[in-house]
C-alpha positions in Angstrom: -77.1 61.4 -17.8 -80.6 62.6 -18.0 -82.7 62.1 -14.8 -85.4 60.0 -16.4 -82.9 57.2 -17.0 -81.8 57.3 -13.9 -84.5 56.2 -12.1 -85.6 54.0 -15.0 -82.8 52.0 -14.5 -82.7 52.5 -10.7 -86.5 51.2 -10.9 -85.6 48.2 -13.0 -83.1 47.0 -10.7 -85.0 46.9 -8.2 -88.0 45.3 -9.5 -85.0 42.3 -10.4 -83.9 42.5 -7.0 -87.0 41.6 -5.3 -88.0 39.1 -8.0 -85.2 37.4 -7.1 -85.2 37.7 -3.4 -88.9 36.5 -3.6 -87.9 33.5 -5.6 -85.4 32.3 -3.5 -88.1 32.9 -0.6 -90.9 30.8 -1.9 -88.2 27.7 -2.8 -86.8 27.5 0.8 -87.8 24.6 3.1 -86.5 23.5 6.2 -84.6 20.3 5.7 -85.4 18.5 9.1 -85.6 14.4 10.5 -88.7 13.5 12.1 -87.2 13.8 15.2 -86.3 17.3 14.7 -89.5 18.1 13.5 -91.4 16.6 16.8 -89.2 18.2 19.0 -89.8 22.3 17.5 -91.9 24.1 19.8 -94.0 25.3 17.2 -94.5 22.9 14.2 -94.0 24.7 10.7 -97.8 24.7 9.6 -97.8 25.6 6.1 -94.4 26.0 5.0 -92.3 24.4 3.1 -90.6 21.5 4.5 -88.4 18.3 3.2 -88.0 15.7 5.8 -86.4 12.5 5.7 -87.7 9.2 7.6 -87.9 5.3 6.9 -91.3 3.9 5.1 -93.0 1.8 7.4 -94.2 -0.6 4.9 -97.8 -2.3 6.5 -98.8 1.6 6.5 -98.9 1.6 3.1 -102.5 2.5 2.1 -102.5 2.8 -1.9 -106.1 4.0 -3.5 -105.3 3.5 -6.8 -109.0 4.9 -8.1 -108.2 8.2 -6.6 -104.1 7.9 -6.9 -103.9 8.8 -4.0 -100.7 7.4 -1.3 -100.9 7.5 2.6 -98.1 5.9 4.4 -96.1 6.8 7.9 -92.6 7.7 8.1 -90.3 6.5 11.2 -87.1 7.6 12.6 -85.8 7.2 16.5 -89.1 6.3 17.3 -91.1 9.2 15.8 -93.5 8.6 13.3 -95.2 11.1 10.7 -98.3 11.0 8.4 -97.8 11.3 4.9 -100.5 12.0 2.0 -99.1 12.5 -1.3 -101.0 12.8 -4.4 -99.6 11.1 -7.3 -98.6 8.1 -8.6 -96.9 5.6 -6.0 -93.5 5.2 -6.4 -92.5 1.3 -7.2 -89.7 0.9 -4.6 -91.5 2.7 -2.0 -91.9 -0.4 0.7 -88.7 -1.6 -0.6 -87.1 2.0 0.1 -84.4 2.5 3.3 -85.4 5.5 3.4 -87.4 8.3 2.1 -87.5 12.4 1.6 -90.7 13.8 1.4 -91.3 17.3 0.6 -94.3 19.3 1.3 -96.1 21.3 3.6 -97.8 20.3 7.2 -101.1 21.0 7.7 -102.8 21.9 10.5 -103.4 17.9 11.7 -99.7 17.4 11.4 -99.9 15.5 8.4 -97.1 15.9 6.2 -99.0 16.6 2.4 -96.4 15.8 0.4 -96.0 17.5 -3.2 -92.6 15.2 -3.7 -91.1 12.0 -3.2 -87.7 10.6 -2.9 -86.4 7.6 -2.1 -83.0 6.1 -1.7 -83.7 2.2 -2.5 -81.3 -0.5 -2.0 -78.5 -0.7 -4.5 -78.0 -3.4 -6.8 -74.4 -2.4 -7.9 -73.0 -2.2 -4.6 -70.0 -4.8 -4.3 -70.9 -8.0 -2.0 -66.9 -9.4 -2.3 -64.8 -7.6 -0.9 -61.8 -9.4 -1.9 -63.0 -9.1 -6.2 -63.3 -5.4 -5.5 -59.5 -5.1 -4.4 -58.0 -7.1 -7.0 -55.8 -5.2 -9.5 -55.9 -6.6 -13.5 
């Protein structure tokens, strides 16, 4: 093979190569519980981060002219800031608990660029006893 498509090809796999490493770099994010957050060291300022807490629901602070959400996130007695920019989520003060993804800013407020939340179910079986009967 001719030296010139050699390192053509050589080149091309590499560019993929770190393409994809840098991908998978920029979409990590520390999956941590307020608790776990509080207690690093050295809080992750401006990375990503998804971390999962209960809505307190009187901190719900909704400006609907700017659609903009502020709320506070509880868990073992640890609370964190939220600010999330978007459209409120209906369940959210209904929610057990939420997932907030974002990144922390240099106040410790948790700017949020995602919301989950896992709401009460309606499906889930209240009898027992209709649940466990064969037809």
């Amino acid at each position: 093979m001719k030296p010139k498509i050699i390192i053509g090809v050589v080149i091309i796999v590499a560019a993929l190569a770190y393409l994809i490493v840098g991908g998978f770099k920029d979409n990590a994010v520390y999956y941590l519980t307020i608790s776990e957050l509080h207690a690093k060291t050295k809080p992750p300022v401006g990375e990503g981060l998804r971390v999962t807490g209960y809505v307190v629901p009187q901190s719900i602070d909704w400006d609907a002219n700017k659609i903009e959400l502020r709320f506070a996130m509880a868990e073992a007695g640890d609370t964190l800031n939220v600010f999330y920019k978007g459209i409120m989520p209906d369940q959210l003060a209904q929610a057990q608990q939420v997932v907030a993804e974002g990144q922390l800013d240099s106040t410790h407020v948790l700017i949020a660029s995602k919301l989950l939340l896992k709401c009460p179910s309606k499906y889930e079986v209240k009898d027992q006893g209709m649940a466990n009967r064969s037809y």
